[in-house]
Steps between C-alpha positions, in 0.01 A plus 500: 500500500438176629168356501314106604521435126797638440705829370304786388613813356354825626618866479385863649532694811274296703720226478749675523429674835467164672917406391586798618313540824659147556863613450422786692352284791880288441692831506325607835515165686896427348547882613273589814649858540443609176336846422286517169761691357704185543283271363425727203874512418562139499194428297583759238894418557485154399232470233579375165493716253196445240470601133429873520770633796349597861176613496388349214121485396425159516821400787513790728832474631584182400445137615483417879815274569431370828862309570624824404309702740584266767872422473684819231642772619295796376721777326314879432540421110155390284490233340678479146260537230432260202396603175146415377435080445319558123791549217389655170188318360666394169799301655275289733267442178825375334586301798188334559457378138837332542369363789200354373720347197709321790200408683348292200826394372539331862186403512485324118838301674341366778157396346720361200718286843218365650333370176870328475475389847160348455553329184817327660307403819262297268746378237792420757324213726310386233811419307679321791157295559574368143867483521549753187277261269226634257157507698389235239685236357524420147263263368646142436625385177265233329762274357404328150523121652553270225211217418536174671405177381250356591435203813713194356322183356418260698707161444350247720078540418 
């Protein structure tokens, strides 16, 4: 469901009366001469089946497909029936701690690829800035100059 903020995620037969008074409303106006019989076949003709077959506790008869109501061609058949949703308890333990491993093996990968990402975003400019040089240049050599003499005499006092 659809709301100013955003999607929202709501469930029971209050809600579920309004979808399918509105695909009933579709049926009628799509179909003007149709009987409630009629209407009540192509509802129940084109759901999709739900865990838990046709007439299930928490489904009913399945869930309303309005394109289907609308356009299929309803056959006397029910709906197939699917097998419950929940496998045995132990295999989905075993599948979720796999899952988990995965999760934190992908997520070690891309904390340890963004801490290589931001190191070269630092180091890579500041290396062209110097041209590849060490930051600080070696100090100068003090050369040893040798001694020299002295201002020469003067000649002429």
């Amino acid at each position: 469901m659809q709301r100013a903020s955003g999607l929202t995620v709501v469930n029971g037969t209050g809600v579920a009366s309004g979808f399918v008074s509105a695909v009933v409303a579709l049926v009628r106006a799509f179909v003007p001469r149709a009987d409630v019989a009629e209407v009540t076949r192509r509802l129940t003709g084109t759901a999709v089946p739900a865990a838990g077959g046709p007439g299930s506790q928490f489904y009913g008869h399945g869930i309303v497909n309005p394109a289907g109501a609308l356009s299929d061609q309803v056959v006397e058949q029910p709906p197939a029936v699917i097998g419950p949703v929940d496998g045995p308890a132990p295999a989905r333990a075993s599948i979720w701690a796999g899952s988990r491993r995965w999760a934190l093996i992908g997520t070690a990968g891309a904390l340890g690829l963004a801490v290589v990402i931001a190191v070269l975003a630092v180091a890579l400019p500041q290396g062209r800035r110097r041209r590849w040089r060490a930051e600080h240049p070696a100090p100068a050599r003090v050369r040893d100059e040798p001694e020299e003499p002295g201002p020469p005499a003067m000649l002429f006092d």
